[in-house]
C-alpha positions in Angstrom: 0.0 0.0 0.0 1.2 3.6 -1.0 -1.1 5.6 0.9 -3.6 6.0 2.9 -5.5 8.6 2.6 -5.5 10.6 -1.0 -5.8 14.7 -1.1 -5.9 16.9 -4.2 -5.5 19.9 -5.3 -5.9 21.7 -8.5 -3.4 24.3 -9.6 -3.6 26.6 -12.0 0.2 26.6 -13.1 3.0 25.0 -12.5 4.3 28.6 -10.4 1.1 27.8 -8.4 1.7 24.0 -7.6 5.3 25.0 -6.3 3.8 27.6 -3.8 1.8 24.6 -2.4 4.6 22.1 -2.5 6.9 24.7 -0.5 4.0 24.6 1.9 3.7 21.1 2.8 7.3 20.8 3.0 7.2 23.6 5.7 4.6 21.3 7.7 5.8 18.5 7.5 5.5 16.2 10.6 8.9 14.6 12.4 7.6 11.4 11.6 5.1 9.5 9.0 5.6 9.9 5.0 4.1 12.5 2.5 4.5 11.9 -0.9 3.6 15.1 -3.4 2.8 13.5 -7.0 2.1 16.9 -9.6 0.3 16.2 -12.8 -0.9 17.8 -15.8 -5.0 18.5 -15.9 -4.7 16.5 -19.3 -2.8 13.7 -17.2 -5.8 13.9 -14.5 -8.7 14.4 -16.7 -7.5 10.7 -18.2 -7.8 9.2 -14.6 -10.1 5.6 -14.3 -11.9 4.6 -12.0 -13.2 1.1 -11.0 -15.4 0.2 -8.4 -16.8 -3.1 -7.9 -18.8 -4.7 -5.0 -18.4 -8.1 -3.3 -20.7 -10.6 -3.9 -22.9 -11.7 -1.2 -25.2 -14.5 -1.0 -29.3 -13.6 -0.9 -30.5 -13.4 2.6 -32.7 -16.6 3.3 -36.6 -15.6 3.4 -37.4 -14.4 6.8 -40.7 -16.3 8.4 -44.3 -14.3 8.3 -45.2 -13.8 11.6 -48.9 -12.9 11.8 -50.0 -10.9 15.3 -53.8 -10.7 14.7 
């Protein structure tokens, strides 16, 4: 696993996205990992996603109960 959690960010120019790196590197914590990853909105725009669910077997019927 690379991460766990994902944040992003849009920047409007590369001048921008180096304002924002220079501030995460000021804040960075004295231990743990951050990794910075900067990519072009062509680059993000072709980003796929796949989301599948896990099977799960039908609940059996549940009995009628009749109160009246």
């Amino acid at each position: 696993m690379f991460q766990f959690s994902i944040y992003v960010r849009h920047c409007a120019s590369r001048e921008n996205a180096a304002v924002h790196l220079k501030r995460v590197k000021a804040a960075l914590p004295d231990y743990g990992q951050v990794g910075l990853l900067t990519i072009t909105d062509k680059q993000f725009s072709e980003i796929e996603l796949f989301f599948k669910k896990k099977e799960v077997a039908p609940n059996a019927p549940g009995q009628q109960l009749e109160l009246f």
